[in-house]
N, C-alpha and C positions, 0 to 999 in steps of 0.2 A: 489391544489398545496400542494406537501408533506412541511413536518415543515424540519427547517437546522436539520444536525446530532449536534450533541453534541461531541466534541472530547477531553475534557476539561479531560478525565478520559483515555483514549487512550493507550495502552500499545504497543508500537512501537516496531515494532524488523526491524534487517538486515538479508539479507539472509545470510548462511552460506557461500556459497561461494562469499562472498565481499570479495576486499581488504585490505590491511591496509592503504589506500590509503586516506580511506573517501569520493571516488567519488563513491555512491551508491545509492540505496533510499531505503524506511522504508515503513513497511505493517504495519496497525492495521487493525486486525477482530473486526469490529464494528456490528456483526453479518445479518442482510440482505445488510449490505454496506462494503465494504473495501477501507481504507482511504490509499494512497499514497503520500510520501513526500519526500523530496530532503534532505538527511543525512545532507548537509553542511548549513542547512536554514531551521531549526527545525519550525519557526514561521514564514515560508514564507507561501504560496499558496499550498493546498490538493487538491488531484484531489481526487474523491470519486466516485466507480464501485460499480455497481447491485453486488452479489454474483455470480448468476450466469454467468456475465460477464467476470469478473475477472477471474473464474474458468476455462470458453473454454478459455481464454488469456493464461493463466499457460498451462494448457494442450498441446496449440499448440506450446507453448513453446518445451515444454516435449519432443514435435513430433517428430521437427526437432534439438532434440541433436544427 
């Protein structure tokens, strides 16, 4: 069983194209993991992605802009 991340240090960003809305979510490169979060619920629930998980996610994103 791997040990929890540590997110205590976490450097959160929004994507550029968010609104000024605040309905968005927040990336930290926790480098083999990437931690996602809900902008309006800073200390709610992280969902946490393999790298390279996350990576085909964005990608397939990419695909179909």
């Amino acid at each position: 069983m791997s040990s929890p991340v540590d997110l205590t240090n976490a450097v959160w960003r929004k994507s550029s194209r968010s609104g000024a809305n605040g309905d968005c979510v927040e990336v930290a490169d926790m480098g083999d993991v990437v931690a996602v979060r809900d902008s309006k619920d800073p200390d709610g629930p992280k969902l946490l992605f393999a790298r390279n998980t996350w990576s085909d996610f964005v990608a397939g994103l990419k695909a179909d802009l």
